[in-house]
C-alpha positions as YAML, in Angstrom:
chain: A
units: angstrom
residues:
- id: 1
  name: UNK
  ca: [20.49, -16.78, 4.36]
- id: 2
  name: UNK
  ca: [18.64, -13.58, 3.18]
- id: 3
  name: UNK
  ca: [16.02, -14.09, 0.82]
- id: 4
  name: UNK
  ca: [13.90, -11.30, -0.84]
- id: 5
  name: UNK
  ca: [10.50, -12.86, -2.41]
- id: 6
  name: UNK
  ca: [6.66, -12.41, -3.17]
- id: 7
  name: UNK
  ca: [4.13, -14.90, -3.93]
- id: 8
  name: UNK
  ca: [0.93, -15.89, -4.14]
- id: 9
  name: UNK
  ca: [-1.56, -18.04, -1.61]
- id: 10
  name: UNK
  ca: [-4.42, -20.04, -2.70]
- id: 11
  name: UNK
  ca: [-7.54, -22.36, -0.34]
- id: 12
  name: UNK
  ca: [-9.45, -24.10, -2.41]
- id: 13
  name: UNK
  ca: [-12.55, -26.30, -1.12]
- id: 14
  name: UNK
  ca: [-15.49, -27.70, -2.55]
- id: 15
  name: UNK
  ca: [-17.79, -24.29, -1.52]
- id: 16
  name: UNK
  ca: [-14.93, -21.79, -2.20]
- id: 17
  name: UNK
  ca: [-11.53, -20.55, -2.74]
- id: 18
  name: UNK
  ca: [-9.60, -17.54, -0.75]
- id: 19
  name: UNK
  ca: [-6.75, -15.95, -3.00]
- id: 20
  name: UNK
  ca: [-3.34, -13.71, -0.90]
- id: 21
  name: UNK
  ca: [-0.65, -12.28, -2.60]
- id: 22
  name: UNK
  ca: [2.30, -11.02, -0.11]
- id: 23
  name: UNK
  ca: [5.80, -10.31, -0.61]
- id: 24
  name: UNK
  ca: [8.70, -10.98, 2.05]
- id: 25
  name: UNK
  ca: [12.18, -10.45, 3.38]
- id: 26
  name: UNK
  ca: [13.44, -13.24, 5.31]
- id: 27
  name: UNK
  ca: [13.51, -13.04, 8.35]
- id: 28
  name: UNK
  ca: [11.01, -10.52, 8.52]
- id: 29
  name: UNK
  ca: [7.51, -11.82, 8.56]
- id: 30
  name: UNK
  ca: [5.24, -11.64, 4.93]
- id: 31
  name: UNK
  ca: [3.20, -8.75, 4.31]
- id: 32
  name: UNK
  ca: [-0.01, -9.33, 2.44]
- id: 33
  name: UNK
  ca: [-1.30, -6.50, -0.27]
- id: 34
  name: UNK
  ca: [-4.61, -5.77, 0.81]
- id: 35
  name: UNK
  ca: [-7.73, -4.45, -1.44]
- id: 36
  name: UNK
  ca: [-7.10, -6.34, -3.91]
- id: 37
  name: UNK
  ca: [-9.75, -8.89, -5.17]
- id: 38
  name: UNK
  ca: [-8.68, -12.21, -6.62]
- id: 39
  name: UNK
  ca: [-11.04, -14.63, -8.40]
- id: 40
  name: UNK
  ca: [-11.09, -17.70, -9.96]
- id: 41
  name: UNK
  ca: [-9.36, -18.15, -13.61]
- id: 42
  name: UNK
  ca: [-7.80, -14.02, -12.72]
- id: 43
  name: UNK
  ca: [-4.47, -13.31, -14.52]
- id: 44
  name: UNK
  ca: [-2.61, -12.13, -11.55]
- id: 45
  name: UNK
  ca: [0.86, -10.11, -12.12]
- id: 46
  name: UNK
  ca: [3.87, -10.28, -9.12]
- id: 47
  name: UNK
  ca: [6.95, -7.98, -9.23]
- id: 48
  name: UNK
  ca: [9.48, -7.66, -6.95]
- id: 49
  name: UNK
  ca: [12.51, -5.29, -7.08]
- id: 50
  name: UNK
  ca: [15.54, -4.83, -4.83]
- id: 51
  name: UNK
  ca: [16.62, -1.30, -4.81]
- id: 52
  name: UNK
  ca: [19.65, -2.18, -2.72]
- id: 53
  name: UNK
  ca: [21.12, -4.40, -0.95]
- id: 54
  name: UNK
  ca: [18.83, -3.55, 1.82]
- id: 55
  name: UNK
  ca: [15.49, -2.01, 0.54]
- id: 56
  name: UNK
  ca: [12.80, -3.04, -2.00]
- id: 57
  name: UNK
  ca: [9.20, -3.01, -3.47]
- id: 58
  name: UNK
  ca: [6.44, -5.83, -4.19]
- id: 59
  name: UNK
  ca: [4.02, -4.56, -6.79]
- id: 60
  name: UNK
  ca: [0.78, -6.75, -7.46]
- id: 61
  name: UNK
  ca: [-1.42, -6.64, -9.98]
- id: 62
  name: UNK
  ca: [-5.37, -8.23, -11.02]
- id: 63
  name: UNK
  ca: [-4.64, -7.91, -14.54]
- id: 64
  name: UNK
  ca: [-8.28, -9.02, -15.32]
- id: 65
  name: UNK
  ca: [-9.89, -5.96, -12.93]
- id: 66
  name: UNK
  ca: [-7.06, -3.47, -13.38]
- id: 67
  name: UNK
  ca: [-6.72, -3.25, -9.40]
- id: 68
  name: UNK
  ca: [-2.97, -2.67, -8.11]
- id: 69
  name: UNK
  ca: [-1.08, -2.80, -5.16]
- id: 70
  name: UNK
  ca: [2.36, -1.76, -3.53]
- id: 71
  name: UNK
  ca: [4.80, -2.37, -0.55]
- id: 72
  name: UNK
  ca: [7.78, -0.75, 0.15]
- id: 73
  name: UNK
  ca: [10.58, -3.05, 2.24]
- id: 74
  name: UNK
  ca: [12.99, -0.42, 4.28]
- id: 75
  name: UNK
  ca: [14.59, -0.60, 7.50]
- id: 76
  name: UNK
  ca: [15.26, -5.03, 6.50]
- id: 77
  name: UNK
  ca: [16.67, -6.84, 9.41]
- id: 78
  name: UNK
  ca: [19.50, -8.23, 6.81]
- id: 79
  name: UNK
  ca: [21.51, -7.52, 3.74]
- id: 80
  name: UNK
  ca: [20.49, -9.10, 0.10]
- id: 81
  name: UNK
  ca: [23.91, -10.37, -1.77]
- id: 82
  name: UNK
  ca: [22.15, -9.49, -5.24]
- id: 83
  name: UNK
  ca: [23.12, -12.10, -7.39]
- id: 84
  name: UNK
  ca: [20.72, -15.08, -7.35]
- id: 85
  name: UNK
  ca: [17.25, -15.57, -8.20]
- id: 86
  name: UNK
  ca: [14.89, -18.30, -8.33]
- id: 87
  name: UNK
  ca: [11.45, -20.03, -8.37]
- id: 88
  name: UNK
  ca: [9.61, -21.78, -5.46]
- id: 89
  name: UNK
  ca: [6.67, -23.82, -4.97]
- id: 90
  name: UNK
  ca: [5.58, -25.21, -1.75]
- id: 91
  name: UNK
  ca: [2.67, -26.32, 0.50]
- id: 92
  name: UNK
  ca: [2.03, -25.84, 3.76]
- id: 93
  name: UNK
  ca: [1.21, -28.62, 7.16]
- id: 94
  name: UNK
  ca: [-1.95, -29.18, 8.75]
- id: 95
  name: UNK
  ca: [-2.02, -31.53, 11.43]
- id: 96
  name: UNK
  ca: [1.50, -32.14, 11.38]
- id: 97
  name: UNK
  ca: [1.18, -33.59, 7.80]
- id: 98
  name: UNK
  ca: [1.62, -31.86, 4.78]
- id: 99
  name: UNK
  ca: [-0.75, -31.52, 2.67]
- id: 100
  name: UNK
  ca: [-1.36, -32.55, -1.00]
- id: 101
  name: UNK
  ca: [-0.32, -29.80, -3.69]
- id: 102
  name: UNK
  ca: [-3.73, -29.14, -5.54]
- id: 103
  name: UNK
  ca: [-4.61, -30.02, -9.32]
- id: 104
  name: UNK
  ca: [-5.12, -26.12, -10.28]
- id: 105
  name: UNK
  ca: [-4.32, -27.19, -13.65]
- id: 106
  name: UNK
  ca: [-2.08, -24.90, -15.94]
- id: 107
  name: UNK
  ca: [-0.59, -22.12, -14.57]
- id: 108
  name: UNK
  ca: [1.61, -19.58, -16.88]
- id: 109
  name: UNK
  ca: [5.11, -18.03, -16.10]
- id: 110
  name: UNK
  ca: [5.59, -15.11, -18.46]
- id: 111
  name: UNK
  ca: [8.62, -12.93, -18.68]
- id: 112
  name: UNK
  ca: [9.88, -14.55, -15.71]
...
């Protein structure tokens, strides 16, 4: 299965929080957009376009500082079929376990 998606990664401890934002084309590896800063309670914007069946662009956006970011998928290692789309929220393993999904409280979907 080829999938074709961006999202975002958050840490959160009791001394700080790290924010990523990547986009991906399975089964290539994720590629993070860099220089971008992420706080905090930032409204944070995530397109993602297939061009063709077999090229693309992430575009990511700090709507709260204005700062903007791009990355261009060519030369994919598979073909997108172009006709499904969806929404996916996960969590990752330490120590073999997975861990909890964090209280962030809301978060907002817009134009999705």
């Amino acid at each position: 299965m080829t999938w074709l998606y961006s999202g975002t990664r958050f840490c959160l401890t009791e001394l700080a929080g790290s924010f990523d934002a990547w986009c991906e084309w399975i089964p290539d590896y994720a590629h993070s957009f860099t220089g971008i800063d992420r706080h905090v309670g930032d409204t944070v914007k995530l397109c993602l376009w297939a061009t063709s069946a077999s090229g693309g662009v992430g575009v990511t956006q700090n709507l709260t500082t204005g700062q903007k970011g791009s990355h261009q998928l060519d030369n994919t290692p598979s073909t997108l079929c172009q006709t499904n789309a969806g929404w996916i929220v996960e969590d990752f393993q330490q120590n073999g376990s997975q861990v909890p999904l964090v209280n962030v409280g809301s978060i907002t979907f817009d134009r999705a």
